[in-house]
C-alpha positions as CSV (number, residue, x, y, z in Angstrom):
1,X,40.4,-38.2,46.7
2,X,37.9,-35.3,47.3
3,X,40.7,-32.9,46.6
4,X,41.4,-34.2,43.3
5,X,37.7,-34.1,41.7
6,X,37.6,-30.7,43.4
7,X,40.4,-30.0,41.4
8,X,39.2,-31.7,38.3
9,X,35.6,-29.8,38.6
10,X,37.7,-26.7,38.9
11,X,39.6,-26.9,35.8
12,X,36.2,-27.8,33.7
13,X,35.0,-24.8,35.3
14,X,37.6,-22.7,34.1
15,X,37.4,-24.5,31.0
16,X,33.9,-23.5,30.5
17,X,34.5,-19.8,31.7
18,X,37.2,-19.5,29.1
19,X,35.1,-20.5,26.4
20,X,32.1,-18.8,27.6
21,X,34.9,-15.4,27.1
22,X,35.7,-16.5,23.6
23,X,32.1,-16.3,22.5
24,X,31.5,-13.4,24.2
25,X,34.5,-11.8,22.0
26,X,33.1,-13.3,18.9
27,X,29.8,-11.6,19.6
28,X,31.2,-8.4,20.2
29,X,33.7,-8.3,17.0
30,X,30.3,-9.4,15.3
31,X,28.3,-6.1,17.3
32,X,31.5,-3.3,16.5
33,X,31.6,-4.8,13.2
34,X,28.0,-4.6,12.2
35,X,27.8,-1.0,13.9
36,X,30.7,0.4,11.3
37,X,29.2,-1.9,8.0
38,X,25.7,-0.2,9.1
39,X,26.5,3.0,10.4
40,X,29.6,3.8,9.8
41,X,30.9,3.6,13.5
42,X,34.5,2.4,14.8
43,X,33.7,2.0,18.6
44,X,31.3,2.5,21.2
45,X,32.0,6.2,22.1
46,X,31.6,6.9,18.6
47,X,28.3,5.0,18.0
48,X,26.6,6.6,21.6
49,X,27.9,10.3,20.1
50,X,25.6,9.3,16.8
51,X,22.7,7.9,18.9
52,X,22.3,11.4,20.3
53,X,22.6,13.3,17.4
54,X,20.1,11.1,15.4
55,X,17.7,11.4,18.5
56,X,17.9,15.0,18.7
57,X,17.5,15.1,15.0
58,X,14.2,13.3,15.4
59,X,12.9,14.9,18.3
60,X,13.5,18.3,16.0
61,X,11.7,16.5,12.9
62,X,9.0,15.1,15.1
63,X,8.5,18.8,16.5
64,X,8.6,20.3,13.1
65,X,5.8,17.8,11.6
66,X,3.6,18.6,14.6
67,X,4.3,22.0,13.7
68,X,3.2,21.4,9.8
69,X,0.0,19.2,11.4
70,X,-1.2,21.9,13.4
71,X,-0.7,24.6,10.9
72,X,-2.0,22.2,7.9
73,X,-5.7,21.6,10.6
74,X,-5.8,25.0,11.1
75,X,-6.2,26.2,7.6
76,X,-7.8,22.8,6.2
77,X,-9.3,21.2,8.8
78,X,-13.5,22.9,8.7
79,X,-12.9,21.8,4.6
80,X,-11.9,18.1,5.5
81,X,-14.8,17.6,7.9
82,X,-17.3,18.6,5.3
């Protein structure tokens, strides 16, 4: 009798695994498909090749603006002071 409800808990297990795989799916059709609607993106590889670009492109922007802050205290910053 004990191997029977082993076998019984078993197959719920399974049961539960299997749909605990389906919804993972879902969720990941629902992530790829989100990632092209919003960005444009058919995959991960493709997504993690925009990432860096967009994050080298604001590492240069934030350099550029500290660049333009600097430069803008320099020449403005004794008349701003009073």
């Amino acid at each position: 009798m004990a191997e029977i409800r082993d076998i019984e808990r078993l197959k719920r297990q399974i049961e539960d695994l299997k749909s605990e795989i389906a919804q993972a799916k879902g969720a990941r059709s629902e992530a790829l498909r989100n990632l092209e609607e919003e960005f444009g993106v058919k995959d991960l590889i493709e997504a993690k090749t925009l990432l860096k670009k967009l994050t080298k492109k604001e590492e240069e922007s934030k350099a550029e603006f500290e660049e333009a802050l600097t430069e803008f205290q320099d020449l403005y910053g004794e008349r701003l002071r009073g």
